[in-house]
VEXMAR-419461 format. One record per residue (C-alpha): residue in one letter; residue number from 1; z, y, x. Coordinates in nm, 2 decimals. Each point is the difference from the previous one (the first is absolute). Example, Ala and Ser with C-alpha at 12.3 -4.5 7.8 and 13.67 -1.06 7.14 Angstrom:
<recs>
{r = a | k = 1 | zz = 0.78 | yy = -0.45 | xx = 1.23};
{r = s | k = 2 | zz = -0.07 | yy = 0.34 | xx = 0.14};
</recs>
This chain:
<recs>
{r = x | k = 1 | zz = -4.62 | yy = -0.63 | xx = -1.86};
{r = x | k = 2 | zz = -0.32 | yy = -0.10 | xx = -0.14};
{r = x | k = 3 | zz = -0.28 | yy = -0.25 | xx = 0.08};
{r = x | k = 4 | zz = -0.30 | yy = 0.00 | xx = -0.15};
{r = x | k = 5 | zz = 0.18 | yy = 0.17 | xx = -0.29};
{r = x | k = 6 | zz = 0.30 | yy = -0.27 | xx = 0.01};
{r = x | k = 7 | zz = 0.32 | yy = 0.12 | xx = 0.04};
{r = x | k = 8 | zz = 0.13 | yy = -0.22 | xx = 0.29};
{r = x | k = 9 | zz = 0.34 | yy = 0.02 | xx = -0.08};
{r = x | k = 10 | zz = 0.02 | yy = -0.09 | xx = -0.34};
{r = x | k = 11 | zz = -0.25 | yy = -0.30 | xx = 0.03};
{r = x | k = 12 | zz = 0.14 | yy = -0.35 | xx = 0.00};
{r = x | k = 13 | zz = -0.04 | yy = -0.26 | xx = 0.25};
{r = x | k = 14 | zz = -0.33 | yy = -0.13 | xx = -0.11};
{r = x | k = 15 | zz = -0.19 | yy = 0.36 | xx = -0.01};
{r = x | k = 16 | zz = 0.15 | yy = 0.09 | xx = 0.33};
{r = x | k = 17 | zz = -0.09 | yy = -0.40 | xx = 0.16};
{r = x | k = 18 | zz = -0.39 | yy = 0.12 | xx = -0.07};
{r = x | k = 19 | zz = 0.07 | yy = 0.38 | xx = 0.13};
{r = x | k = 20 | zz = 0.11 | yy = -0.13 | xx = 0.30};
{r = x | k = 21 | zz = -0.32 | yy = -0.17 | xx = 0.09};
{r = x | k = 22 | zz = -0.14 | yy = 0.32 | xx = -0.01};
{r = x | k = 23 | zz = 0.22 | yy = 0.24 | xx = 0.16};
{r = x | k = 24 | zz = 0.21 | yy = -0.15 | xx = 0.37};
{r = x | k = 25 | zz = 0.19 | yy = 0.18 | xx = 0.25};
{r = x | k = 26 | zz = 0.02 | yy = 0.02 | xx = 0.41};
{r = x | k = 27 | zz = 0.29 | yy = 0.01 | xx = 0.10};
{r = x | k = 28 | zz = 0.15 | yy = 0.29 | xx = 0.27};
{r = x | k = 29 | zz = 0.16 | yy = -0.22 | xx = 0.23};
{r = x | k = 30 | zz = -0.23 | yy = -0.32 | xx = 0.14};
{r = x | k = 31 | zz = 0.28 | yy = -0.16 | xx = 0.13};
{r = x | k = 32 | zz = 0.21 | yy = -0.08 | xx = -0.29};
{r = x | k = 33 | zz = -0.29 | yy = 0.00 | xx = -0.23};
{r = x | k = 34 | zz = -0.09 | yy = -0.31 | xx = 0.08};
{r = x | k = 35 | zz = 0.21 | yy = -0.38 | xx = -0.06};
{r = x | k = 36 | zz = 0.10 | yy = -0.09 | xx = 0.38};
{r = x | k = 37 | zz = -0.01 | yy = -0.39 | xx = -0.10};
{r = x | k = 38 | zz = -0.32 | yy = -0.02 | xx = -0.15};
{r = x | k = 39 | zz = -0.30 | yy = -0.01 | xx = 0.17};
{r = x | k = 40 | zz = -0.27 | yy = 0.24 | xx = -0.04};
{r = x | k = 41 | zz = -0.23 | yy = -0.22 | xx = -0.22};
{r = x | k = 42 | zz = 0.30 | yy = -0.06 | xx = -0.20};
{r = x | k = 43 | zz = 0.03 | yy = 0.33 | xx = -0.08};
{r = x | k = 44 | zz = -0.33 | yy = 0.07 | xx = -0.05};
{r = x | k = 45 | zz = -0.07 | yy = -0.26 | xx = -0.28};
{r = x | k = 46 | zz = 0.30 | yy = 0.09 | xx = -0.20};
{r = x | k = 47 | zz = -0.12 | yy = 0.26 | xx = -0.24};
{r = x | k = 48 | zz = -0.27 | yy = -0.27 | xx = -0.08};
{r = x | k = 49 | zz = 0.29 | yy = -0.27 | xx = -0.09};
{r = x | k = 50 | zz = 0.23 | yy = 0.23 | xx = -0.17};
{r = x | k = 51 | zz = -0.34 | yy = 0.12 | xx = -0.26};
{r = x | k = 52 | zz = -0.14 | yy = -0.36 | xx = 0.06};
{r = x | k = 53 | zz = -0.32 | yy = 0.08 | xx = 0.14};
{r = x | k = 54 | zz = -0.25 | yy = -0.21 | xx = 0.20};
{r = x | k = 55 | zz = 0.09 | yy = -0.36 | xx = 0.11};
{r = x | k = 56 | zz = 0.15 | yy = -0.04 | xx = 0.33};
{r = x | k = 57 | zz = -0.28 | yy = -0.04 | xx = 0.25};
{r = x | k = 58 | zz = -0.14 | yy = 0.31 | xx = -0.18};
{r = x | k = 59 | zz = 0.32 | yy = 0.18 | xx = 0.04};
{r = x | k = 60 | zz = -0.04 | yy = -0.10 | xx = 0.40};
{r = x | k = 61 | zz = -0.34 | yy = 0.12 | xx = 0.02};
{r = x | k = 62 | zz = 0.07 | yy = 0.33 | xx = -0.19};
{r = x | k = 63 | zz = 0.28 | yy = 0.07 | xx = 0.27};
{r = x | k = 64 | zz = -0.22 | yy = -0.04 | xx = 0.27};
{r = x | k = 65 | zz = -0.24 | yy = 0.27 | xx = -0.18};
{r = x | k = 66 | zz = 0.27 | yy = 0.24 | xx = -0.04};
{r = x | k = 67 | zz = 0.13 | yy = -0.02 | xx = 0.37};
{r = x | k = 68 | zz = -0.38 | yy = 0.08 | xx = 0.11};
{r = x | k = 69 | zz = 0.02 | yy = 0.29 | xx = -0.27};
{r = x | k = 70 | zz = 0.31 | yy = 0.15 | xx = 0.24};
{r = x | k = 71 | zz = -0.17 | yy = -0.07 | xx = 0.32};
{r = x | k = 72 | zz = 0.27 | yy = -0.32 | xx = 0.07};
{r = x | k = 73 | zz = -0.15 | yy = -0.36 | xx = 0.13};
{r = x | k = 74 | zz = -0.03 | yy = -0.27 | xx = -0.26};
{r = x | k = 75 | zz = 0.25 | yy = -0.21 | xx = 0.25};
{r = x | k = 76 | zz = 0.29 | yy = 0.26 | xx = -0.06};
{r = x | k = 77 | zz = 0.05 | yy = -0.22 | xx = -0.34};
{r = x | k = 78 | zz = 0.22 | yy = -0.23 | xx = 0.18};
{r = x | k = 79 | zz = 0.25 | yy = 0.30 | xx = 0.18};
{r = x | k = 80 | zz = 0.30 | yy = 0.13 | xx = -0.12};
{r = x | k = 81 | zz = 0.06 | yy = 0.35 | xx = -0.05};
{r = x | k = 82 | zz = 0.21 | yy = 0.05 | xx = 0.33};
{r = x | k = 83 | zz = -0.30 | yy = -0.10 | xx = 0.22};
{r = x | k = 84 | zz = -0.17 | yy = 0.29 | xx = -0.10};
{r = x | k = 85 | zz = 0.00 | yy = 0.39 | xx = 0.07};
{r = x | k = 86 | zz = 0.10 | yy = 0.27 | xx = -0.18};
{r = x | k = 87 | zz = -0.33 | yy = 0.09 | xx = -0.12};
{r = x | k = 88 | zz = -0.12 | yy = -0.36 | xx = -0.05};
{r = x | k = 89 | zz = 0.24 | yy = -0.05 | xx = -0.22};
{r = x | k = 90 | zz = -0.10 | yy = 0.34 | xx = -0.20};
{r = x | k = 91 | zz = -0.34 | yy = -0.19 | xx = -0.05};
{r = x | k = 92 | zz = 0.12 | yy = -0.31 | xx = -0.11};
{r = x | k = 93 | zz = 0.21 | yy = 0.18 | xx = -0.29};
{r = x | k = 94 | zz = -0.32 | yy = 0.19 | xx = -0.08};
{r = x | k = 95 | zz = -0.15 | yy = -0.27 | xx = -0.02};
{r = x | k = 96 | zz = 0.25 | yy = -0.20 | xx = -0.25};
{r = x | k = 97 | zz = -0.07 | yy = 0.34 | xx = -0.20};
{r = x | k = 98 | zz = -0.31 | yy = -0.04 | xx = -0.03};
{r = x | k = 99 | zz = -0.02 | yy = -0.38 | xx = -0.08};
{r = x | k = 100 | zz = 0.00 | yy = 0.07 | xx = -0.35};
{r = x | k = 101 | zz = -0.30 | yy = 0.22 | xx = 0.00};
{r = x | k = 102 | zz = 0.27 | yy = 0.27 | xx = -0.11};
{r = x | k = 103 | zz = -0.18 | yy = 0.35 | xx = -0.17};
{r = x | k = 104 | zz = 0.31 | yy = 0.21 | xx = 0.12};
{r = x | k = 105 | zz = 0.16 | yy = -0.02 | xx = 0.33};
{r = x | k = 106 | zz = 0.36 | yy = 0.16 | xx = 0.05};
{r = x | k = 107 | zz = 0.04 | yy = 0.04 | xx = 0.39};
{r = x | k = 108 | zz = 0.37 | yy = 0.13 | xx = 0.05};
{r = x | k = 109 | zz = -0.01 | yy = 0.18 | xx = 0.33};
{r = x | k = 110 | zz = -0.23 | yy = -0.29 | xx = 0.13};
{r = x | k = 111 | zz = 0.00 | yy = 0.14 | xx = 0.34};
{r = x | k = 112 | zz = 0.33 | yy = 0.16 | xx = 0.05};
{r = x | k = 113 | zz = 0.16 | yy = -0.28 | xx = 0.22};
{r = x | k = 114 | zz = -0.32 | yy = -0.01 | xx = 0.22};
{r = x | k = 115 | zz = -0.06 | yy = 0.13 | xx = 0.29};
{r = x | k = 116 | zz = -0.26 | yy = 0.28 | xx = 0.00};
{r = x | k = 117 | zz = -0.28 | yy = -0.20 | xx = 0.17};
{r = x | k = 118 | zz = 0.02 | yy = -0.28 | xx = -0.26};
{r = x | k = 119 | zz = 0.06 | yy = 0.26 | xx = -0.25};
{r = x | k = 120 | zz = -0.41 | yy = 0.13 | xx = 0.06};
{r = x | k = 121 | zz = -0.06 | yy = -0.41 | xx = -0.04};
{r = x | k = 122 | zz = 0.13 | yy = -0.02 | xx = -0.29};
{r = x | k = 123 | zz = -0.10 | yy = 0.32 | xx = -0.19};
{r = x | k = 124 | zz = -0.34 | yy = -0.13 | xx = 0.14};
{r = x | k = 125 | zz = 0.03 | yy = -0.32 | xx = -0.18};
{r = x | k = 126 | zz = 0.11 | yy = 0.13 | xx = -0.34};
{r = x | k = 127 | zz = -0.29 | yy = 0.25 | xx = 0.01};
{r = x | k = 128 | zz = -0.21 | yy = -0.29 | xx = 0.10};
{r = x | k = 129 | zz = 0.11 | yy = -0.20 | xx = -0.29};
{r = x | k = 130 | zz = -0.02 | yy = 0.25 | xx = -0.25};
{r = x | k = 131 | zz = -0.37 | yy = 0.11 | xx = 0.05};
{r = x | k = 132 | zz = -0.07 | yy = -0.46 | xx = -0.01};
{r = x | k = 133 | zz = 0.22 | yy = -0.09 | xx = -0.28};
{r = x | k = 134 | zz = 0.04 | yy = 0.41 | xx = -0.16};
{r = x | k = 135 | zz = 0.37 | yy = -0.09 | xx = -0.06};
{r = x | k = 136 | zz = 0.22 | yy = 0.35 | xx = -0.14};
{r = x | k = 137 | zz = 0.28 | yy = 0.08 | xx = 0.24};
{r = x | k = 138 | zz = 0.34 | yy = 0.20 | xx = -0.11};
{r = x | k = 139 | zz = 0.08 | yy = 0.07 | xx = 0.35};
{r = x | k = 140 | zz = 0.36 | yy = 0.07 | xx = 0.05};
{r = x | k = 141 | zz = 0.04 | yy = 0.20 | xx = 0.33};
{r = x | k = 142 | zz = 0.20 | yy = 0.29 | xx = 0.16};
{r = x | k = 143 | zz = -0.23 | yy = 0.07 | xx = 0.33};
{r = x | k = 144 | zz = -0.24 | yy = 0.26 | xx = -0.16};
{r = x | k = 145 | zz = -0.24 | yy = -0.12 | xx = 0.31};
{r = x | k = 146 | zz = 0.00 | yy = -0.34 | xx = -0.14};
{r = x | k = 147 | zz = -0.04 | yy = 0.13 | xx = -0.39};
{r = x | k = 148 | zz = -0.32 | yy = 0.24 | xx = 0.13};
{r = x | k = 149 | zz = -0.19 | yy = -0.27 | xx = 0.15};
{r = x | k = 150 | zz = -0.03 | yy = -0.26 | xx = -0.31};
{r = x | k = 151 | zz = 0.14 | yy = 0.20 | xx = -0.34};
{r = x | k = 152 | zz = -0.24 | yy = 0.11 | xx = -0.22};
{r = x | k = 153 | zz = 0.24 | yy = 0.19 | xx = -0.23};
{r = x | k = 154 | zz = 0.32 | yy = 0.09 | xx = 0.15};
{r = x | k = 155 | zz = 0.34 | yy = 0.05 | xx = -0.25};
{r = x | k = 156 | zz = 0.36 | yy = 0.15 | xx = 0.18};
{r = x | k = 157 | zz = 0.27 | yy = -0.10 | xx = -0.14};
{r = x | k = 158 | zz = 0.32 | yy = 0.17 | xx = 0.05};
{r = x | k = 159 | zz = 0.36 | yy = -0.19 | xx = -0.13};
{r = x | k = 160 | zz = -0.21 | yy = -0.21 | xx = -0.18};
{r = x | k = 161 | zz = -0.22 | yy = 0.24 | xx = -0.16};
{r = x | k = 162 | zz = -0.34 | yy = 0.07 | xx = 0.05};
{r = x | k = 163 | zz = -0.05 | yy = 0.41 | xx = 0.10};
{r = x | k = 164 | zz = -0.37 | yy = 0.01 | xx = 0.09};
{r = x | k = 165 | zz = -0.31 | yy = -0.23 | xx = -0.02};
{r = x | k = 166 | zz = -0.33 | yy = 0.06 | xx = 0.06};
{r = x | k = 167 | zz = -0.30 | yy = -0.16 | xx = 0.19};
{r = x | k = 168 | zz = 0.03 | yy = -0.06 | xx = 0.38};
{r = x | k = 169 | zz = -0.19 | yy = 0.31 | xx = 0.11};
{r = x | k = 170 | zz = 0.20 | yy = 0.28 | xx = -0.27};
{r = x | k = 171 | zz = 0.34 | yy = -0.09 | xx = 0.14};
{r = x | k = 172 | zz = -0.09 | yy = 0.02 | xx = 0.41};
{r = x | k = 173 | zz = -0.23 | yy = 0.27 | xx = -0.03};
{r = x | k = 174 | zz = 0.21 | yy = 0.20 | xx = -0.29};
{r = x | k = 175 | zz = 0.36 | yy = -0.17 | xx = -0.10};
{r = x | k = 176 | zz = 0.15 | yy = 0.22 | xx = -0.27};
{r = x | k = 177 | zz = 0.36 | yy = -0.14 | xx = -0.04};
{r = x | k = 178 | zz = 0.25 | yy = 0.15 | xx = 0.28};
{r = x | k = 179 | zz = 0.15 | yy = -0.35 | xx = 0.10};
{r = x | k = 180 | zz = -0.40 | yy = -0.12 | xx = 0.07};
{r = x | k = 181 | zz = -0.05 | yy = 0.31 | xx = 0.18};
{r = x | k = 182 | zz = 0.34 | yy = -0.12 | xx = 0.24};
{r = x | k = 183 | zz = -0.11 | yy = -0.31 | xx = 0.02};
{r = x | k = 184 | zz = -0.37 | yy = 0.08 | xx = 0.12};
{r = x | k = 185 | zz = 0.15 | yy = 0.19 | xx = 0.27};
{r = x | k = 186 | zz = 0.21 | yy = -0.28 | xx = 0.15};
{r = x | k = 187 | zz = -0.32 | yy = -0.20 | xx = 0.05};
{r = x | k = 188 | zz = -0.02 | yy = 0.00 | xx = 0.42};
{r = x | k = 189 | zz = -0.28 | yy = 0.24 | xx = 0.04};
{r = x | k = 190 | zz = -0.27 | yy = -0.20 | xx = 0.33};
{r = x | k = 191 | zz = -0.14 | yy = 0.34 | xx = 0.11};
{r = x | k = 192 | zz = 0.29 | yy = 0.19 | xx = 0.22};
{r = x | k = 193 | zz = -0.19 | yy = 0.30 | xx = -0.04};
{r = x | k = 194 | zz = 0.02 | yy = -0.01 | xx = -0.41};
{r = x | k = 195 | zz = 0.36 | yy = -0.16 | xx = 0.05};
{r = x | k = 196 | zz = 0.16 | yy = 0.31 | xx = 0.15};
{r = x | k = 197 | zz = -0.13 | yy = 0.25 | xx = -0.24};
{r = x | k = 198 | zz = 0.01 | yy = -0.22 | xx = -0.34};
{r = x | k = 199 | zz = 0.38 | yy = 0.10 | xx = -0.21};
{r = x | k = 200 | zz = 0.25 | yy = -0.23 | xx = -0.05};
{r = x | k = 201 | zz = 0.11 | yy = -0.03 | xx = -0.33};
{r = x | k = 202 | zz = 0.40 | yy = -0.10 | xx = 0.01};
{r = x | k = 203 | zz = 0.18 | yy = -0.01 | xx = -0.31};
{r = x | k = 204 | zz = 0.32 | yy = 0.08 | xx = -0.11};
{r = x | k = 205 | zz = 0.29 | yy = -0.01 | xx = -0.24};
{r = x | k = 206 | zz = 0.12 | yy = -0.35 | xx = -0.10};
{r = x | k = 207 | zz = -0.16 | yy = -0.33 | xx = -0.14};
{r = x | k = 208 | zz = 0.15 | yy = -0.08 | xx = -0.37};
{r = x | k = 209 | zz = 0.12 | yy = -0.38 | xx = -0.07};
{r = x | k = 210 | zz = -0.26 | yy = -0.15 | xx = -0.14};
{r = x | k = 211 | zz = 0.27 | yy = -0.13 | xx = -0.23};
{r = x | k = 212 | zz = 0.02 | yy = 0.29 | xx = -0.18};
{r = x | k = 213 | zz = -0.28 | yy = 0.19 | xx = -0.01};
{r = x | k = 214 | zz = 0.01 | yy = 0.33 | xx = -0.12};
{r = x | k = 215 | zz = -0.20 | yy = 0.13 | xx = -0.28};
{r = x | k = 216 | zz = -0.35 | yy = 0.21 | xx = 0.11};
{r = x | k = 217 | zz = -0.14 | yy = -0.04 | xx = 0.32};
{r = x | k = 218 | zz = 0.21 | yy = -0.22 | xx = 0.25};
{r = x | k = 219 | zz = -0.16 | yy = 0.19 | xx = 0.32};
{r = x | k = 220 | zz = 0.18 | yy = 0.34 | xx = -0.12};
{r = x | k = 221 | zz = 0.29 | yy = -0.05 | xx = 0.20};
{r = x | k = 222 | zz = -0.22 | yy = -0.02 | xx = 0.33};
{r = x | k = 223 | zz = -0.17 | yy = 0.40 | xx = -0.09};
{r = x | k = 224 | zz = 0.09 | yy = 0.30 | xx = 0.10};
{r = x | k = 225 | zz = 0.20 | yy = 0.18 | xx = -0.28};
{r = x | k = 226 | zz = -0.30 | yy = 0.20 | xx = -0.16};
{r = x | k = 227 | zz = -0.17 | yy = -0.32 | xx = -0.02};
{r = x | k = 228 | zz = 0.22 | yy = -0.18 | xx = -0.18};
{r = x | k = 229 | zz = 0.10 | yy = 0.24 | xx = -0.22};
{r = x | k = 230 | zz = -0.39 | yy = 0.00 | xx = -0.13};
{r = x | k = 231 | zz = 0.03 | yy = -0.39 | xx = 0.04};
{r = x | k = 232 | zz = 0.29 | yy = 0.00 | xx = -0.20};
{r = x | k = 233 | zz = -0.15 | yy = 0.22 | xx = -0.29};
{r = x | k = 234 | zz = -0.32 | yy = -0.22 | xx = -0.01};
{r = x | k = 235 | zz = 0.15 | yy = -0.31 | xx = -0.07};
</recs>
């Protein structure tokens, strides 16, 4: 995996120290995402102590900035994590994300453990954020709602694999691969009228272990025979 054309992996602990300021993650699950004994300003100011920036009252009135930057109150500094919400807690590990003025932003299925009302918050909030601070998102995700509403470019992965990417608009208007085509179709469809008529992609055959992966396409197994004969012969 590369970063700005280092090779994160192979990078010792002082090239990836200065990496990380640049790239931070939020976590899928708010409620063990965050230290239940440490306070909220606590955990706030850490990424400034751990890369020494700022003096303390600094660090305090940077926190208060960043809650106001997730829509929290500059008095929710003094609460612990179990005093909050689901989604209040979402925001305050965006914003320890962001605290470091990061240029990449991992969000691991940031919205996953909420429910869907807080969900609309919160995808609200990181396109808010990314149009003030124009922060890149890798936005891990598996509802295709979710993924259409704030991906730019959209990659399907598949066993670990990427089959298909392509900008937001070529795969919902045109996906190629058979497995985006299945998942498209699982996407709850508002319209009843559109809903009863749309097809239903289901797939067959069997999933392989992702411990050992065949050679060639890994989606094979899940086409008809025809299919994955030609499959078969293209790899």
């Amino acid at each position: 995996m590369l970063f700005r054309g280092v090779d994160v992996h192979r990078s010792g602990r002082k090239v990836l120290r200065k990496l990380r300021q640049d790239m931070q993650i939020v976590f899928q699950d708010p409620y063990a995402a965050l230290n239940p004994r440490k306070k909220v300003r606590s955990i706030l100011t850490e990424p400034w102590r751990v890369h020494g920036m700022y003096d303390r009252s600094e660090r305090w009135l940077r926190a208060e900035e960043m809650l106001e930057t997730v829509g929290l109150q500059p008095d929710h500094l003094d609460l612990y994590p179990h005093e909050f919400s689901g989604g209040q807690r979402q925001r305050i590990g965006i914003a320890r994300a962001l605290a470091l003025e990061p240029d990449l932003l991992v969000a691991d299925e940031p919205v996953s453990a909420l429910d869907v009302s807080i969900q609309a918050q919160i995808i609200n909030l990181l396109e808010d954020i990314q149009t003030r601070l124009g922060v890149a998102y890798l936005f891990i995700c598996h509802d295709l709602a979710v993924v259409r509403q704030i991906a730019h470019v959209v990659s399907v992965m598949y066993l670990g694999r990427i089959v298909e990417s392509g900008t937001r608009d070529q795969m919902y208007r045109s996906p190629r691969h058979p497995y985006t085509q299945a998942l498209l179709s699982a996407v709850p469809e508002p319209d009843p009228v559109v809903e009863r008529v749309r097809r239903r992609i289901v797939l067959t055959g069997d999933v392989p272990s992702p411990e050992r992966a065949s050679s060639g396409c890994g989606f094979r197994t899940r086409l008809l025979e025809v299919a994955a004969h030609l499959c078969r012969r293209a790899t």
